[in-house]
C-alpha positions in Angstrom: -5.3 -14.2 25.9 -1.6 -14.6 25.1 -1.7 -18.0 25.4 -4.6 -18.4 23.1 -2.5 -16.5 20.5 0.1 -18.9 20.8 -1.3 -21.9 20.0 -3.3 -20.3 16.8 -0.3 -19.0 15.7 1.3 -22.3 15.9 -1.3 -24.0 14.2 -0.9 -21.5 11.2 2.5 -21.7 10.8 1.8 -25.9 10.5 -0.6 -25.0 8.0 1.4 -22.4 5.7 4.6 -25.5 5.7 2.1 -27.6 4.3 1.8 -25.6 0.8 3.8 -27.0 -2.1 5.6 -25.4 -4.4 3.4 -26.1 -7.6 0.6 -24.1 -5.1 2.4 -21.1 -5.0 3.2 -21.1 -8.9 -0.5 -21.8 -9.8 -1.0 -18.5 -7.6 0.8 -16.6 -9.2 -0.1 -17.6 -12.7 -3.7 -17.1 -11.9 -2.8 -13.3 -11.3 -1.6 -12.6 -14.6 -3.2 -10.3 -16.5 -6.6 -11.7 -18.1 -6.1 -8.9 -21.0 -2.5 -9.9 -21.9 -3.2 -13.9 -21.9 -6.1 -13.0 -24.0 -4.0 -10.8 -26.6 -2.5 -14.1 -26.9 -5.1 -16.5 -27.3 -6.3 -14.5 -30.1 -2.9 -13.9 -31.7 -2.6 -17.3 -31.7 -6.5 -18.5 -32.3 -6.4 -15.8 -35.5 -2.8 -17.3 -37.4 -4.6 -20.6 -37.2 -7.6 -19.9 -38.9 -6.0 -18.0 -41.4 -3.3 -20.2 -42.4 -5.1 -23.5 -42.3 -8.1 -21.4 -44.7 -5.3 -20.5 -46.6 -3.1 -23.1 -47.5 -6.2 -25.3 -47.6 -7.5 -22.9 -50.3 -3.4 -23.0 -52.3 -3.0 -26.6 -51.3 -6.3 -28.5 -52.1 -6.3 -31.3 -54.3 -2.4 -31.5 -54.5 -1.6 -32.0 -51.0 -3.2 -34.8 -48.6 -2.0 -33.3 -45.8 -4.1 -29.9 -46.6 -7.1 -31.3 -49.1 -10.1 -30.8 -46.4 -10.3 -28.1 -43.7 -10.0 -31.0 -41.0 -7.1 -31.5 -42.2 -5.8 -28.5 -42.6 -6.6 -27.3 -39.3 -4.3 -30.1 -37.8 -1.9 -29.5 -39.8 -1.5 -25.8 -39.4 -2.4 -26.7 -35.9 1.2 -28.8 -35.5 2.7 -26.2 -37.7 2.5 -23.5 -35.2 4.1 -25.4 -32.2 6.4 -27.9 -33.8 7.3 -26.9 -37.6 6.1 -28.3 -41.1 4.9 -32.4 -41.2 3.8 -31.9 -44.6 5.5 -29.7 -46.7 4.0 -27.0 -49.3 3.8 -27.1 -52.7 2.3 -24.4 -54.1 3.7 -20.9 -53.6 1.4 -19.6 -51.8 1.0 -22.3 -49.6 4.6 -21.9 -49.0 4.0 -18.3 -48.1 1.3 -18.8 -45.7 3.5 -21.5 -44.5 6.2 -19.0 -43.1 3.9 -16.7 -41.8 2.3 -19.3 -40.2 5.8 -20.4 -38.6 6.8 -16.6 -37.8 4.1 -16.5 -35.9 4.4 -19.7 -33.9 7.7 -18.6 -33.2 6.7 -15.1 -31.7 3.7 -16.3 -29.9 5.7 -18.7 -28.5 8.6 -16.2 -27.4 5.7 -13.9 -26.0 4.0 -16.8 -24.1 7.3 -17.8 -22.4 8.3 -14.1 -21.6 5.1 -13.2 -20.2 5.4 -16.5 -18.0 8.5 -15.8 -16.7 7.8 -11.9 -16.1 5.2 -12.8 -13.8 6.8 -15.2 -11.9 9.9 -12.1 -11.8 7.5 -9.6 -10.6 5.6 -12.1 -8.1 9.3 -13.2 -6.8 10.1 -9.3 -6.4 6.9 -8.5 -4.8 5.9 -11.6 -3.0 9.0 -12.5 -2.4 10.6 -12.5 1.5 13.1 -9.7 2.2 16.1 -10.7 4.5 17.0 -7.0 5.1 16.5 -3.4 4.9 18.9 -0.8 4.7 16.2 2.3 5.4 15.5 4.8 7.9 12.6 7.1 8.8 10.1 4.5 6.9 6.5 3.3 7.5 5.7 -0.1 9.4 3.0 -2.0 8.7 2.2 -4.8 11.2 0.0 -7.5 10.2 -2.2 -7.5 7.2 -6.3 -6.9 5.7 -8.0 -4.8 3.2 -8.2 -1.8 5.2 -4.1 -1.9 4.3 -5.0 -1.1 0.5 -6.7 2.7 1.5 -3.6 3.0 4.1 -1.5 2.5 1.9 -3.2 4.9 -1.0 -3.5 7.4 1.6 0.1 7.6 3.1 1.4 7.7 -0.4 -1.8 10.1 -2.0 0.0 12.6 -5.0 -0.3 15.2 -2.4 2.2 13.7 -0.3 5.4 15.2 -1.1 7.5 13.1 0.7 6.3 9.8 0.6 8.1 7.2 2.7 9.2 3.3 2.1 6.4 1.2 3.7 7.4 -2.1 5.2 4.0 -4.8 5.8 5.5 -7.2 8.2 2.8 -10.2 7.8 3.2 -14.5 8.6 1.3 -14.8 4.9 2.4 -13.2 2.4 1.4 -14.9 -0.4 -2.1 -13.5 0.5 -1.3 -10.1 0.4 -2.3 -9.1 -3.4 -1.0 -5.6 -4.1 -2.3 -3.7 -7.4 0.3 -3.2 -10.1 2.9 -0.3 -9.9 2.0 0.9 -13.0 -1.8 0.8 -12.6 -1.4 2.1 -9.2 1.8 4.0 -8.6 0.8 4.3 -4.5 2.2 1.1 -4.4 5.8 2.0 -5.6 8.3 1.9 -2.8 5.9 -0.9 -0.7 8.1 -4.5 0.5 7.4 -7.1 2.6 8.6 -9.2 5.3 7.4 -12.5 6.3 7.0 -13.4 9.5 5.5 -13.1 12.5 5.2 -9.4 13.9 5.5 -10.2 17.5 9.2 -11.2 16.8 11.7 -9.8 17.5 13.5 -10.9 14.9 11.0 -10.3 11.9 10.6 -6.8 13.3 14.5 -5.7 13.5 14.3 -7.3 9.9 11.8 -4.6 8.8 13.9 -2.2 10.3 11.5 -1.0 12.9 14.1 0.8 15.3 14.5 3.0 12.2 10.8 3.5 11.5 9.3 6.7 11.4 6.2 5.4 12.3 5.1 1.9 13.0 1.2 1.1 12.5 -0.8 -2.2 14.3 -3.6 -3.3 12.6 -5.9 -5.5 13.7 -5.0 -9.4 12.5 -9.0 -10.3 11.9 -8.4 -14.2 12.3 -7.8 -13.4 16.2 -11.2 -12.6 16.6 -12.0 -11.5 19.8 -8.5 -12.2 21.2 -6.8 -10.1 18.1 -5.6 -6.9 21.0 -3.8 -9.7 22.4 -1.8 -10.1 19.5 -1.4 -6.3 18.8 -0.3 -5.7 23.2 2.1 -8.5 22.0 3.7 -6.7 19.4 3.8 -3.3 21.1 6.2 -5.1 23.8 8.3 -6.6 21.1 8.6 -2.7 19.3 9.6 -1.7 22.9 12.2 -3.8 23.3 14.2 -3.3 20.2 13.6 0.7 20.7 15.3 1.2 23.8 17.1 4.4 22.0 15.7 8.1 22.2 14.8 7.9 18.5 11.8 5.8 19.3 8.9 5.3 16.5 5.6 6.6 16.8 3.5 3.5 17.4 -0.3 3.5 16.4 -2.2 0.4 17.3 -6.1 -0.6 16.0 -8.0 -1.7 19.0 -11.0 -3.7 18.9 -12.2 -3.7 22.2 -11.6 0.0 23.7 -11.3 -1.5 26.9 -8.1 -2.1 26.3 -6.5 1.0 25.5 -4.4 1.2 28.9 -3.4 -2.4 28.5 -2.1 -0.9 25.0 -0.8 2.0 26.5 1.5 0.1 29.2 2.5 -2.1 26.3 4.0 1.2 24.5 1.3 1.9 22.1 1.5 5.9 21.7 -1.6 6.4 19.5 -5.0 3.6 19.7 -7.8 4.1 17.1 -10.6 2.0 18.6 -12.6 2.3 14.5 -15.9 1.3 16.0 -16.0 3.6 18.9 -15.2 6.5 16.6 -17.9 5.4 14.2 -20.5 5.3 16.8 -19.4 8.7 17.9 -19.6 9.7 14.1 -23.2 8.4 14.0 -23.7 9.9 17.4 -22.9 14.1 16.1 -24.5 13.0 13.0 -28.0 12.5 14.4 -27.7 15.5 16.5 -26.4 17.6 14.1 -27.1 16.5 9.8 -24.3 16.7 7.5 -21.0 16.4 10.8 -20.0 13.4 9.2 -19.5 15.3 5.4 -17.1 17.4 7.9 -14.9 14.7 9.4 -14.6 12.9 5.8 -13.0 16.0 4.4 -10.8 16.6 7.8 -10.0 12.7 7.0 -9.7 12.5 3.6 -6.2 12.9 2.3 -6.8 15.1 -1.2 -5.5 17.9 -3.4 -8.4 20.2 -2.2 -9.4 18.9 0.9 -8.4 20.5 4.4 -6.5 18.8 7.4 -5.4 19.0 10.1 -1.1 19.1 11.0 0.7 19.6 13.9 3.8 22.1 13.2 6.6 22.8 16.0 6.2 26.0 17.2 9.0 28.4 15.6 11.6 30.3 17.7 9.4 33.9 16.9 6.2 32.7 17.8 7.7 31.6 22.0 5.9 33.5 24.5 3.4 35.2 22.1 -0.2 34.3 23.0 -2.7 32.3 21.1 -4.7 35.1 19.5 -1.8 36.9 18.2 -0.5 34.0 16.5 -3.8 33.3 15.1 -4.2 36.4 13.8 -1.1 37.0 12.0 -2.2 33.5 10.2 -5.6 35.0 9.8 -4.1 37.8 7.8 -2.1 35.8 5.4 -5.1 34.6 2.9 -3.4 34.7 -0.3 -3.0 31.4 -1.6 -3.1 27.7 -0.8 -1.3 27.8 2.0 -3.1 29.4 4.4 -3.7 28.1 7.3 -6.3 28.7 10.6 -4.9 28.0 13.7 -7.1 25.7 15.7 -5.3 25.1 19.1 -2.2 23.6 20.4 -0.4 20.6 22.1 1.4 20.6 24.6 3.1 17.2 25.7 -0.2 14.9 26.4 -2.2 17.9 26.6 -4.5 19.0 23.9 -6.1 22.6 23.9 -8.4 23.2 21.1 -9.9 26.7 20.9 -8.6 28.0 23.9 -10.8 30.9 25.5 -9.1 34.1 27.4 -5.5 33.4 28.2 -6.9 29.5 28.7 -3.6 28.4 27.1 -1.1 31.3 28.3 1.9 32.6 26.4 3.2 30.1 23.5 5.7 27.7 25.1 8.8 26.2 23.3 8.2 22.5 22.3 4.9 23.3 21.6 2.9 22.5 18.5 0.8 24.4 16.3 -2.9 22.5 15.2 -3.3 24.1 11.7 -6.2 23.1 9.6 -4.3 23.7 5.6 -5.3 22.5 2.2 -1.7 21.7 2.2 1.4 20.4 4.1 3.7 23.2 5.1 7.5 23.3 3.5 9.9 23.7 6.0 12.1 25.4 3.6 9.5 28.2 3.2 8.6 31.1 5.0 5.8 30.8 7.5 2.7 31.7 5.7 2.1 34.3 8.3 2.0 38.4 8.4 4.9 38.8 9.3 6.1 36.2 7.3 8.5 33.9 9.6 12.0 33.0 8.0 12.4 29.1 8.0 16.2 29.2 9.2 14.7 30.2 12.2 11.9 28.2 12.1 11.9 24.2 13.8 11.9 21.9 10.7 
């Protein structure tokens, strides 16, 4: 499978050292802004009527160059890109003569500086980064356009703290992210070229820094694309030999290869079309589950989640139900929270019954389902409230 890899990986990297320079400029230019090149075209399309009817109508019968409307087209048509041919004689051909020059002149000053803003802003955001000075940022390996909703959703407005996203990807002249101003999820997003299972490219994107690193499937592997992503999990393990390890989350294609993910040093593996046949699965047993899961999922100002919070100091060897109800009594506002179960290490106990999960343990975490992310800085929404400098941040 590796080896397969390999070989197609080669063969791509023949293929992008093939693309010229004029390519990569006609690429660019063909993302410009279809409303501001057409501001333009009629800026420019609207001086030339007027001043060629105009001076025609000042001009006519004393100047050759301006007695028909053929001719005064051209002329005003030469006029606004290289100056006067054939000189005014009237006074108010001269004065549609220098507003038709002004405005050559502007349009022209526009047209370059829109030009050469694009090609700026494609350099900046296209461009290759050689290095990153950033911690506790995102990792994105390998690129499609599931990355565009990861990307909205990691940095949704009710993120408070949204962190730097790196896309480590071999092409990144295809990657074609929306403006920052028409999309501001996309402020704080870079790019590194190059190929993810290096270890080079990924120290480059800082990913023994990351806070979290995520694998997505690279669709032109086809069937051999886990290959890939075990690939890169093994390259991730062996630049983060420290204890501040990032949480790596892989896509897998083919479920049957979550342990060979696992051994690779994948921590998290969302197999996407085994969890939408289980989603079909509850939905046809029981109508409306999957209107449940899309709010659980769906990261929104009103819609409930699901966190994991440290357990705090005060809440250690106090039992589930206690500590659900003193949550259960604090209802007064938006941060509420139900307590849903807890994990512990690799274990996972949702709605434990009895004394199924025993007395609170320290290094434990909290499942809350909230409508919003808890501040650390702020007390516990609990009854008794809990103070947050003794709380686990």
């Amino acid at each position: 499978m590796a080896r397969t890899w390999l070989v197609a990986a080669s063969t791509r990297d023949e293929d992008d050292e093939q693309s010229s320079r004029r390519e990569r400029v006609i690429a660019a230019l063909a993302r410009w802004h279809r409303y501001q090149f057409l501001r333009l075209i009629l800026g420019m399309t609207l001086a030339w009527i007027v001043g060629a009817v105009g001076i025609h109508l000042a001009e006519r019968g004393d100047n050759p160059g301006f007695d028909t409307l053929t001719e005064s087209f051209w002329s005003v048509w030469v006029m606004l890109f290289s100056g006067l041919e054939s000189a005014p004689k009237t006074t108010w051909g001269r004065i549609f003569a220098m507003l038709v020059l002004s405005t050559g002149v502007g349009l022209a000053g526009l047209f370059t500086g829109a030009v050469a803003s694009v090609l700026v802003a494609n350099q900046l955001r296209k461009g290759e980064m050689s290095h990153f000075e950033m911690e506790n940022h995102l990792v994105l390996c390998n690129w499609g356009q599931r990355g565009l909703g990861w990307i909205r959703e990691v940095h949704s407005k009710v993120i408070q703290e949204k962190r730097p996203i790196v896309i480590v990807h071999d092409n990144i002249e295809q990657i074609d992210l929306p403006d920052k101003q028409d999309d501001p999820a996309f402020n704080g997003v870079y790019l590194v070229k190059g190929d993810c299972t290096s270890e080079i490219i990924l120290r480059r994107a800082g990913v023994h820094r990351a806070h979290s690193v995520v694998v997505l499937i690279d669709d032109r592997q086809g069937e051999h694309a886990d290959g890939k992503s075990i690939l890169t999990c093994i390259a991730i393990r062996n630049i983060c030999r420290s204890d501040m390890t990032p949480n790596v989350a892989v896509e897998c294609r083919n479920p049957n290869n979550r342990l060979h993910l696992l051994k690779a040093g994948a921590d998290e593996i969302i197999a996407s079309d085994e969890l939408g046949l289980r989603l079909l699965a509850r939905t046809a047993i029981y109508h409306g589950m999957t209107r449940v899961y899309q709010e659980l999922l769906t990261v929104n100002r009103n819609a409930n989640e699901m966190y994991l919070y440290p357990v705090p100091d005060e809440m250690v060897g106090r039992n589930f139900v206690e500590i659900a109800t003193m949550f259960l009594a604090y209802r007064d506002d938006r941060r509420s929270c139900l307590l849903v179960g807890l994990q512990r290490g690799e274990e996972m106990i949702l709605n434990p019954i009895d004394d199924e999960a025993g007395p609170v343990k320290a290094g434990d975490h909290l499942i809350l389902m909230s409508r919003v992310v808890l501040n650390g800085m702020q007390p516990m929404p609990t009854v008794p409230a809990i103070s947050p400098d003794r709380a686990e941040s």
